[in-house]
C-alpha positions in Angstrom: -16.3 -12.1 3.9 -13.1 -11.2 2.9 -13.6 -11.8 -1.1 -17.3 -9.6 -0.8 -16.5 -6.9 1.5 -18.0 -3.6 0.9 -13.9 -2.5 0.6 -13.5 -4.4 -2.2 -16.9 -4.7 -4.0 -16.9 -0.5 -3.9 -13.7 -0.4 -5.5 -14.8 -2.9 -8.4 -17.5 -0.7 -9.4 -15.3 2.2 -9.6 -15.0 3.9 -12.6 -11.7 3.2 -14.7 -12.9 4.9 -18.2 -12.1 8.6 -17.5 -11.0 10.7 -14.5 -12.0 12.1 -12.2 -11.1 8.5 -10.4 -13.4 8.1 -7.3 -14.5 6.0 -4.7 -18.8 5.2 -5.1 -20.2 8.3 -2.8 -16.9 10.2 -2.7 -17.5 12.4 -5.4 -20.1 14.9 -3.3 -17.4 15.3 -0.9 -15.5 16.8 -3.6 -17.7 19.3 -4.6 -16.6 22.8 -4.0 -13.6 21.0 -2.3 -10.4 23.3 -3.5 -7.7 21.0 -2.6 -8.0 18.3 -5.6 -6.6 18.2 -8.9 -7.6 16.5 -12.1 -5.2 15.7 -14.9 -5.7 14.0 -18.0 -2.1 13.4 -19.2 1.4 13.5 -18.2 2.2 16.4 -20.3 -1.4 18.4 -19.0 0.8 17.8 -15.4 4.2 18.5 -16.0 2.6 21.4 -17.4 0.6 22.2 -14.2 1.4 25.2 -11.4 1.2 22.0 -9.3 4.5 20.0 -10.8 7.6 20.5 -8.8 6.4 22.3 -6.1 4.6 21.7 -2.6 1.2 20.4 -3.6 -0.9 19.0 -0.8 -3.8 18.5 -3.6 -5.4 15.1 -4.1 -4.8 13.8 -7.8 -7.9 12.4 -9.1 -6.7 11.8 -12.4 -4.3 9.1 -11.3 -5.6 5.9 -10.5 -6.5 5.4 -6.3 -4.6 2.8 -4.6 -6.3 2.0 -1.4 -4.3 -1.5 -1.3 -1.2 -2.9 -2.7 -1.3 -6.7 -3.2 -3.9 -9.6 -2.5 -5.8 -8.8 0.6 -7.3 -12.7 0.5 -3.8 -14.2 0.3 -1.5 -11.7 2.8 -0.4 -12.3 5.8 1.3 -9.3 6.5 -0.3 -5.7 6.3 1.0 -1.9 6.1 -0.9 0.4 7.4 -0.6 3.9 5.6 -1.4 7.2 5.0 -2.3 7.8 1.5 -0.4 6.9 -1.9 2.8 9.7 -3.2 2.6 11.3 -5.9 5.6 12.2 -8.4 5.7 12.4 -12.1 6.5 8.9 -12.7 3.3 7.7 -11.7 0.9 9.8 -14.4 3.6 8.5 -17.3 3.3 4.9 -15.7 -0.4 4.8 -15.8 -0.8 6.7 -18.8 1.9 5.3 -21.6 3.0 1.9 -19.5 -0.4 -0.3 -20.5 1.4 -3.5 -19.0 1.6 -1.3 -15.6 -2.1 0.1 -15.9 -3.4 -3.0 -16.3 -1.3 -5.3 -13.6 -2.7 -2.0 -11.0 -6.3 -2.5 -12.7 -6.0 -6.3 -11.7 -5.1 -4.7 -8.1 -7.8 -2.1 -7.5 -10.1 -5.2 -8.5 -8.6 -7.6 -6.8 -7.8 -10.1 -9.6 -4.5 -10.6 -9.0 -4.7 -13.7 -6.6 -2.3 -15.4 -9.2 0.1 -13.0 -10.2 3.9 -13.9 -9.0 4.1 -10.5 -8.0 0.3 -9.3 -6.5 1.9 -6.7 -4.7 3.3 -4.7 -8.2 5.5 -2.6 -6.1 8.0 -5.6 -5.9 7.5 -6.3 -9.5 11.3 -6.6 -11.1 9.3 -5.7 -14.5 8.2 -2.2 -13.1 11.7 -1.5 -11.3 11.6 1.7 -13.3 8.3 3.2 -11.3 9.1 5.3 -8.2 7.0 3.1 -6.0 9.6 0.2 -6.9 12.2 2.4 -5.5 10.6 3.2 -2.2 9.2 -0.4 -1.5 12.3 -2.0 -2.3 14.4 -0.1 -0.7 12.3 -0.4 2.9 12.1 -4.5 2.3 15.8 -4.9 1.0 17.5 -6.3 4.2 14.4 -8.6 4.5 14.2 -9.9 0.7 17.9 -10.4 0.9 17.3 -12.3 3.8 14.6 -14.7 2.0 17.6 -15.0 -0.6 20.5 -16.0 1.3 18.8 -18.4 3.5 16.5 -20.4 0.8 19.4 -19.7 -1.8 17.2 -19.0 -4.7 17.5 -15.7 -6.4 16.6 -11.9 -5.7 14.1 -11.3 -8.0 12.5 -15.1 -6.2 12.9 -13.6 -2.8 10.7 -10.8 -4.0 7.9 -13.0 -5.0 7.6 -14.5 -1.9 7.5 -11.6 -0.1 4.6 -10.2 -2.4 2.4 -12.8 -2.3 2.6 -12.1 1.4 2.5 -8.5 1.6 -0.4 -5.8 1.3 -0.5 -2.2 2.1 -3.6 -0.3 2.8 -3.9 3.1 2.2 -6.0 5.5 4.6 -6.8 7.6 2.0 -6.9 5.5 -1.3 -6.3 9.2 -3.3 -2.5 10.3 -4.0 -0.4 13.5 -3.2 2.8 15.2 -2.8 2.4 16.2 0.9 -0.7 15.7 2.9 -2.8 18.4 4.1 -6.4 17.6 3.6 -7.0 15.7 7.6 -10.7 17.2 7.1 -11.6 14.6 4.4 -10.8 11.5 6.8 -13.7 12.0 8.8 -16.3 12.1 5.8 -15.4 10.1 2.4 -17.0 6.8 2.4 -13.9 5.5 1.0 -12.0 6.0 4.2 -14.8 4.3 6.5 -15.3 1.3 4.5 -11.5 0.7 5.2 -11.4 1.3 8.2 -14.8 -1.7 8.7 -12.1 -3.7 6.5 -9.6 -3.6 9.0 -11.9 -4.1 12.0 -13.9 -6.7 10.1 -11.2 -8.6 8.4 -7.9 -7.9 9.3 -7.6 -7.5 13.1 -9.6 -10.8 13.4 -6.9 -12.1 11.2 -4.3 -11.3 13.5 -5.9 -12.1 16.6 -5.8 -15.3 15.3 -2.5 -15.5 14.4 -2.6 -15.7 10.5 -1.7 -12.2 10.1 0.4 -9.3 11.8 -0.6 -5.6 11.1 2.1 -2.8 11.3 0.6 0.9 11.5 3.4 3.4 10.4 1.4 6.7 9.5 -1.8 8.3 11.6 -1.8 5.6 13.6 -4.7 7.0 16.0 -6.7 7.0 13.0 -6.3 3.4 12.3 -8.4 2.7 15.4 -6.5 -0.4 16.6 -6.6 -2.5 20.3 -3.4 -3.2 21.8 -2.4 -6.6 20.5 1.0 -8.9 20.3 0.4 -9.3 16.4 0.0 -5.4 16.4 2.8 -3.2 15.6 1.6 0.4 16.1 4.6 2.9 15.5 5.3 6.3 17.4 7.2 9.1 17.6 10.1 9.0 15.0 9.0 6.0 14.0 5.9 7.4 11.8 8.4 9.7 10.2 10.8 7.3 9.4 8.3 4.7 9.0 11.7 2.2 8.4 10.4 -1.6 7.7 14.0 -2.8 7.9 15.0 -6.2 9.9 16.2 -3.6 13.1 13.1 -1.9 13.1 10.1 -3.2 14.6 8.0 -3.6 12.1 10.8 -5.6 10.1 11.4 -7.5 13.4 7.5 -8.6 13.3 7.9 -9.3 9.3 11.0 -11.1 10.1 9.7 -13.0 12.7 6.3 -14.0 10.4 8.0 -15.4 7.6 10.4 -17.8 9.5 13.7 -15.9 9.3 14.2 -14.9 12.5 13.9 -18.1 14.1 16.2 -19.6 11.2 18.7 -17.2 12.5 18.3 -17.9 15.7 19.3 -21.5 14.9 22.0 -20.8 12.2 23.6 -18.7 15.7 22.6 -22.0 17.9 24.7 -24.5 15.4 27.6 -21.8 15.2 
Protein backbone atom coordinates (compact mmCIF):
# COMPACT_ATOMS: atom_id res chain seq x y z
CA UNK A 1 0.00 0.00 0.00
CA UNK A 2 2.76 2.00 0.82
CA UNK A 3 4.46 2.04 -2.91
CA UNK A 4 0.51 3.04 -4.48
CA UNK A 5 -0.75 5.43 -2.02
CA UNK A 6 -2.87 8.21 -3.17
CA UNK A 7 0.24 10.43 -1.22
CA UNK A 8 2.58 9.28 -3.52
CA UNK A 9 0.73 8.48 -6.86
CA UNK A 10 -0.74 12.34 -6.61
CA UNK A 11 2.64 13.68 -6.30
CA UNK A 12 3.92 11.63 -9.51
CA UNK A 13 1.44 13.14 -11.59
CA UNK A 14 2.39 16.50 -10.59
CA UNK A 15 3.45 18.85 -12.89
CA UNK A 16 7.43 19.47 -13.03
CA UNK A 17 7.51 21.47 -16.57
CA UNK A 18 6.63 24.99 -15.40
CA UNK A 19 5.27 26.68 -12.19
CA UNK A 20 3.00 27.23 -10.72
CA UNK A 21 4.01 23.78 -8.87
CA UNK A 22 0.82 22.11 -7.34
CA UNK A 23 -0.53 19.33 -5.82
CA UNK A 24 -3.67 17.49 -8.37
CA UNK A 25 -6.87 19.49 -7.01
CA UNK A 26 -4.93 22.21 -5.19
CA UNK A 27 -4.79 24.63 -7.71
CA UNK A 28 -8.79 25.85 -7.17
CA UNK A 29 -7.87 26.50 -3.74
CA UNK A 30 -5.61 28.94 -4.95
CA UNK A 31 -7.73 30.91 -6.93
CA UNK A 32 -8.29 34.35 -5.72
CA UNK A 33 -6.01 33.17 -2.71
CA UNK A 34 -3.68 36.46 -1.95
CA UNK A 35 -1.06 34.81 0.06
CA UNK A 36 0.96 32.82 -2.79
CA UNK A 37 3.76 33.76 -4.85
CA UNK A 38 4.94 32.57 -8.17
CA UNK A 39 8.52 33.07 -9.35
CA UNK A 40 10.16 31.88 -12.33
CA UNK A 41 13.88 32.57 -11.52
CA UNK A 42 16.24 33.40 -8.80
CA UNK A 43 16.87 36.81 -10.10
CA UNK A 44 12.66 37.40 -10.84
CA UNK A 45 12.96 36.77 -6.65
CA UNK A 46 15.72 38.44 -5.33
CA UNK A 47 14.15 41.03 -7.27
CA UNK A 48 10.74 40.55 -5.52
CA UNK A 49 9.00 43.06 -2.66
CA UNK A 50 8.93 39.51 -1.03
CA UNK A 51 13.02 38.84 -0.69
CA UNK A 52 14.42 39.75 2.64
CA UNK A 53 11.54 40.56 4.42
CA UNK A 54 8.60 38.86 6.48
CA UNK A 55 6.76 36.88 3.81
CA UNK A 56 4.26 34.39 5.01
CA UNK A 57 3.38 33.78 1.12
CA UNK A 58 3.41 30.20 -0.25
CA UNK A 59 6.14 29.95 -3.16
CA UNK A 60 4.67 28.05 -5.88
CA UNK A 61 7.45 28.47 -8.20
CA UNK A 62 9.81 26.33 -6.04
CA UNK A 63 9.45 22.85 -6.14
CA UNK A 64 6.91 21.23 -3.07
CA UNK A 65 8.46 18.92 -0.74
CA UNK A 66 5.89 17.11 1.12
CA UNK A 67 8.61 14.37 2.08
CA UNK A 68 12.26 14.09 2.48
CA UNK A 69 13.67 10.64 1.84
CA UNK A 70 12.24 7.07 0.97
CA UNK A 71 8.95 6.61 2.64
CA UNK A 72 9.07 2.64 1.69
CA UNK A 73 12.51 2.22 3.28
CA UNK A 74 12.42 4.62 6.72
CA UNK A 75 12.03 3.77 9.78
CA UNK A 76 12.12 6.90 11.34
CA UNK A 77 9.63 9.92 10.47
CA UNK A 78 9.57 13.86 11.16
CA UNK A 79 6.57 15.21 11.39
CA UNK A 80 6.54 18.95 10.10
CA UNK A 81 4.99 22.00 9.33
CA UNK A 82 5.79 23.09 5.87
CA UNK A 83 9.27 23.46 3.89
CA UNK A 84 11.51 27.22 4.61
CA UNK A 85 12.09 29.19 2.26
CA UNK A 86 15.38 31.29 1.62
CA UNK A 87 17.18 32.35 -1.40
CA UNK A 88 19.31 29.37 -1.66
CA UNK A 89 16.68 27.16 -2.52
CA UNK A 90 15.20 29.06 -5.99
CA UNK A 91 19.25 29.12 -7.12
CA UNK A 92 19.47 25.32 -6.08
CA UNK A 93 16.56 24.28 -8.09
CA UNK A 94 16.98 26.56 -10.77
CA UNK A 95 20.98 26.52 -11.81
CA UNK A 96 22.01 23.18 -9.58
CA UNK A 97 20.49 20.47 -12.31
CA UNK A 98 22.37 17.62 -10.18
CA UNK A 99 20.13 19.03 -7.13
CA UNK A 100 16.79 19.43 -9.19
CA UNK A 101 16.96 16.23 -10.38
CA UNK A 102 18.20 14.10 -7.03
CA UNK A 103 14.71 16.30 -5.44
CA UNK A 104 12.74 15.15 -8.77
CA UNK A 105 13.79 11.48 -7.84
CA UNK A 106 12.34 12.47 -4.26
CA UNK A 107 8.91 14.05 -5.06
CA UNK A 108 8.53 10.75 -7.18
CA UNK A 109 9.83 8.53 -5.00
CA UNK A 110 12.67 6.96 -7.12
CA UNK A 111 15.16 7.25 -4.92
CA UNK A 112 14.96 3.81 -3.05
CA UNK A 113 18.66 3.37 -4.13
CA UNK A 114 20.30 6.56 -3.66
CA UNK A 115 23.08 6.40 -0.71
CA UNK A 116 21.63 9.51 0.38
CA UNK A 117 17.46 9.31 -0.24
CA UNK A 118 16.99 11.84 2.14
CA UNK A 119 19.16 14.79 -0.05
CA UNK A 120 19.26 16.97 3.04
CA UNK A 121 22.21 14.74 4.36
CA UNK A 122 23.75 14.74 0.99
CA UNK A 123 27.65 15.80 1.56
CA UNK A 124 27.38 16.75 -2.31
CA UNK A 125 24.59 19.46 -1.58
CA UNK A 126 26.35 20.68 1.81
CA UNK A 127 26.20 24.10 0.18
CA UNK A 128 22.02 24.24 0.28
CA UNK A 129 20.45 25.79 3.36
CA UNK A 130 18.46 22.63 4.05
CA UNK A 131 21.95 20.88 4.52
CA UNK A 132 22.68 23.37 7.15
CA UNK A 133 19.56 22.99 9.14
CA UNK A 134 19.30 19.02 8.88
CA UNK A 135 22.78 18.60 9.82
CA UNK A 136 23.03 20.60 12.30
CA UNK A 137 19.76 18.96 14.29
CA UNK A 138 21.31 15.20 13.52
CA UNK A 139 24.97 16.09 14.35
CA UNK A 140 25.36 14.63 17.89
CA UNK A 141 23.50 11.50 16.45
CA UNK A 142 25.49 11.07 13.08
CA UNK A 143 28.59 11.51 15.11
CA UNK A 144 27.40 8.98 17.26
CA UNK A 145 26.83 6.32 14.19
CA UNK A 146 30.60 7.41 13.50
CA UNK A 147 32.43 6.90 16.60
CA UNK A 148 30.79 3.69 17.45
CA UNK A 149 30.91 1.72 13.97
CA UNK A 150 34.23 3.75 13.22
CA UNK A 151 33.62 4.35 9.58
CA UNK A 152 33.56 7.90 8.49
CA UNK A 153 31.19 11.15 8.78
CA UNK A 154 30.03 11.46 5.52
CA UNK A 155 29.24 7.12 6.07
CA UNK A 156 27.44 7.89 9.25
CA UNK A 157 25.20 10.24 7.17
CA UNK A 158 24.19 7.57 4.79
CA UNK A 159 22.98 5.44 7.24
CA UNK A 160 21.02 7.81 8.86
CA UNK A 161 19.29 8.80 5.38
CA UNK A 162 18.35 5.67 4.32
CA UNK A 163 16.50 5.65 7.56
CA UNK A 164 15.09 9.00 7.86
CA UNK A 165 11.97 10.74 6.17
CA UNK A 166 10.32 13.95 6.93
CA UNK A 167 6.87 14.77 6.02
CA UNK A 168 5.70 17.99 5.49
CA UNK A 169 2.01 19.26 6.52
CA UNK A 170 1.94 21.57 4.01
CA UNK A 171 4.17 20.26 1.04
CA UNK A 172 4.30 24.29 -0.26
CA UNK A 173 7.40 26.50 1.12
CA UNK A 174 7.60 29.92 3.07
CA UNK A 175 9.48 32.26 5.12
CA UNK A 176 7.02 32.31 8.07
CA UNK A 177 3.74 30.58 8.22
CA UNK A 178 0.59 32.40 8.22
CA UNK A 179 -1.91 30.67 5.92
CA UNK A 180 -3.62 27.99 8.95
CA UNK A 181 -6.91 28.39 6.68
CA UNK A 182 -5.42 26.32 3.79
CA UNK A 183 -4.89 23.11 6.13
CA UNK A 184 -8.35 22.39 6.40
CA UNK A 185 -9.07 22.42 2.52
CA UNK A 186 -6.04 21.45 -0.01
CA UNK A 187 -6.34 17.95 -0.97
CA UNK A 188 -2.65 17.83 -0.60
CA UNK A 189 -2.84 18.14 3.11
CA UNK A 190 -5.55 15.35 3.55
CA UNK A 191 -3.98 12.82 1.48
CA UNK A 192 -1.05 13.11 4.00
CA UNK A 193 -2.62 13.08 6.64
CA UNK A 194 -4.56 9.26 5.21
CA UNK A 195 -0.73 8.56 4.64
CA UNK A 196 0.15 8.77 8.08
CA UNK A 197 -3.02 7.05 9.43
CA UNK A 198 -2.80 4.49 6.71
CA UNK A 199 0.76 3.77 6.56
CA UNK A 200 2.83 5.15 9.08
CA UNK A 201 1.10 4.81 12.45
CA UNK A 202 0.43 1.06 11.59
CA UNK A 203 4.15 1.12 11.04
CA UNK A 204 4.86 2.10 14.44
CA UNK A 205 2.39 0.27 16.17
CA UNK A 206 4.19 -2.44 14.98
CA UNK A 207 7.36 -1.59 15.93
CA UNK A 208 9.17 -0.97 12.52
CA UNK A 209 8.90 2.65 12.84
CA UNK A 210 8.86 5.63 15.45
CA UNK A 211 7.11 8.90 14.42
CA UNK A 212 8.27 12.21 16.12
CA UNK A 213 5.72 15.26 15.70
CA UNK A 214 7.61 18.63 16.28
CA UNK A 215 5.32 21.33 14.61
CA UNK A 216 1.20 21.58 14.80
CA UNK A 217 1.14 18.57 16.42
CA UNK A 218 -2.80 18.63 17.05
CA UNK A 219 -3.06 18.74 13.41
CA UNK A 220 -1.13 15.62 12.84
CA UNK A 221 -4.12 13.75 14.43
CA UNK A 222 -2.07 11.09 16.29
CA UNK A 223 -3.20 8.32 19.36
CA UNK A 224 -1.05 8.19 22.24
CA UNK A 225 1.55 5.64 21.52
CA UNK A 226 5.12 4.38 23.07
CA UNK A 227 6.68 4.62 19.37
CA UNK A 228 5.00 8.15 19.27
CA UNK A 229 6.92 11.21 20.17
CA UNK A 230 4.52 14.17 20.07
CA UNK A 231 6.37 17.46 21.26
CA UNK A 232 4.87 20.38 23.36
CA UNK A 233 5.38 23.58 24.58
CA UNK A 234 9.02 24.78 23.92
CA UNK A 235 9.64 21.85 22.31
CA UNK A 236 7.70 22.81 18.90
CA UNK A 237 9.71 26.00 18.90
CA UNK A 238 12.79 24.45 19.38
CA UNK A 239 11.89 21.47 17.66
CA UNK A 240 15.75 20.14 18.74
CA UNK A 241 16.25 16.38 17.40
CA UNK A 242 19.52 16.22 19.41
CA UNK A 243 20.57 12.86 21.44
CA UNK A 244 19.14 14.94 24.90
CA UNK A 245 16.04 15.71 23.43
CA UNK A 246 13.30 13.40 23.11
CA UNK A 247 12.95 12.99 19.84
CA UNK A 248 16.89 12.30 19.48
CA UNK A 249 16.44 9.94 22.58
CA UNK A 250 13.69 7.88 20.39
CA UNK A 251 16.13 8.15 17.15
CA UNK A 252 18.89 7.10 19.36
CA UNK A 253 17.21 4.44 20.82
CA UNK A 254 15.86 3.08 17.05
CA UNK A 255 19.06 2.75 15.54
CA UNK A 256 20.90 0.76 18.35
CA UNK A 257 23.05 3.45 19.95
CA UNK A 258 21.58 3.96 22.91
CA UNK A 259 21.72 0.51 24.03
CA UNK A 260 25.42 0.32 22.73
CA UNK A 261 26.02 3.00 25.23
CA UNK A 262 24.45 1.61 27.69
CA UNK A 263 26.90 -1.37 27.38
CA UNK A 264 30.07 0.55 26.51
CA UNK A 265 29.03 2.21 30.38
CA UNK A 266 28.27 -1.58 31.61
CA UNK A 267 32.02 -2.86 30.56
CA UNK A 268 33.60 0.51 31.94
Amino acid sequence: MNKHHNLIEGWRKCNLESPPYLFPDDEKHFSGFSDSKTYYSFNEYVASPEFGVSDINLHLGLLPIPFAGNLENASIFILMLNPSLSAGDYFAEQQIVEFRNAHIRSLRQENANDEFPFIFLNPDFAWHPGFGYWQKKFHNIIDEIRRQQKISYQKAMGILSRKLACLELMPYHSKSFGTGSLLNKLPSVKVMRDYVQDVVIPKAKSDNAIVIATRQVKKWQLPEHKNIVMYEGGETRSAHLTISSRGGQAIAKKIGLVKQKAANKACA
